[in-house]
C-alpha positions in Angstrom: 0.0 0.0 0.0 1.2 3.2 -1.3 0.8 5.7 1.8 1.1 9.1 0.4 0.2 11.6 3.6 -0.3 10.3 7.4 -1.6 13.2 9.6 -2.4 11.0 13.5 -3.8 14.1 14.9 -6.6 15.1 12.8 -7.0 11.4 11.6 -6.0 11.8 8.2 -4.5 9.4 5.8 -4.2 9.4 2.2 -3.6 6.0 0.8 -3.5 3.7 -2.3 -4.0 0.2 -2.3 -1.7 -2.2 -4.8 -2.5 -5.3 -3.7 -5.6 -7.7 -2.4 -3.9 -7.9 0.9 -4.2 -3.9 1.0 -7.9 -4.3 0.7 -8.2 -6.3 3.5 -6.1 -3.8 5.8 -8.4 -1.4 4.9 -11.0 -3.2 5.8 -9.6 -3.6 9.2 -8.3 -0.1 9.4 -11.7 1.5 8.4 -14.5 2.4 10.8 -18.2 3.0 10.5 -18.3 7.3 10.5 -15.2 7.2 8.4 -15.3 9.9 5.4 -13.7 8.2 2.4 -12.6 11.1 -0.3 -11.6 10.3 -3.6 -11.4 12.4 -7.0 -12.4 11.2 -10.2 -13.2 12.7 -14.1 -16.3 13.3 -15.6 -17.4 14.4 -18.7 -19.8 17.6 -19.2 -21.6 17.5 -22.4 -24.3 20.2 -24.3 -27.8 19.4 -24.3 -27.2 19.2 -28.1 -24.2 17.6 -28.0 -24.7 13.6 -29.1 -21.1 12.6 -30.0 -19.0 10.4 -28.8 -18.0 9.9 -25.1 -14.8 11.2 -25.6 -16.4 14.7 -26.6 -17.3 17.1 -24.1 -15.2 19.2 -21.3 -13.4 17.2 -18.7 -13.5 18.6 -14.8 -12.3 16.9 -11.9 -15.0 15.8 -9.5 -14.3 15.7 -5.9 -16.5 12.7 -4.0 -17.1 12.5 -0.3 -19.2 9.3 1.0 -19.3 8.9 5.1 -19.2 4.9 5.8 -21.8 2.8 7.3 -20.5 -0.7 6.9 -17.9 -2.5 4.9 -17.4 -6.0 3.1 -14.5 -7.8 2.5 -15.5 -10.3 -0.6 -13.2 -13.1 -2.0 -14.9 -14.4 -5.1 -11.3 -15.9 -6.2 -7.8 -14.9 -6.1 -8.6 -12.8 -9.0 -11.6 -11.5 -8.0 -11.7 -9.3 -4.6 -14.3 -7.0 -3.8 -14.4 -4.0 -1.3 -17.9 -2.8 -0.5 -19.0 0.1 1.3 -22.1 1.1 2.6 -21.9 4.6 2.9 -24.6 7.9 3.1 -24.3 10.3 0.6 
């Protein structure tokens, strides 16, 4: 696990998981009232705009869920799963 910024006082820790095994520290590490951030890309499109998906303005969306519950699911070694159960 990639740990990019640990901050004990306030709680704060920005991470990135590289394996399966980092998935299930998390899961360990994570509470219920835990605020998980992430950022991501979307795509902003005119109402008379139906092109392709790559067409369009791209912004960076910050996302903020607070978590309720969380599942740890090993389909296969391939195949792992971290659920959340989260408010928005």
């Amino acid at each position: 696990m990639l740990i990019s910024r640990l901050r004990k006082k306030p709680g704060i820790a920005v991470v990135t998981p590289e394996s399966t095994e980092d998935l299930w520290i998390l899961r360990r590490v994570l509470k219920s009232g835990d605020i998980i951030t992430s950022h991501t890309k979307r795509v902003i499109k005119n109402q008379k705009e139906f092109t392709r998906p790559d067409k369009g303005e791209r912004i960076t969306v910050k996302l903020s869920v607070q978590l309720e519950k969380i599942f740890y699911r090993a389909y296969s070694p391939y195949v792992i799963h971290l659920d959340l159960l989260r408010k928005i």
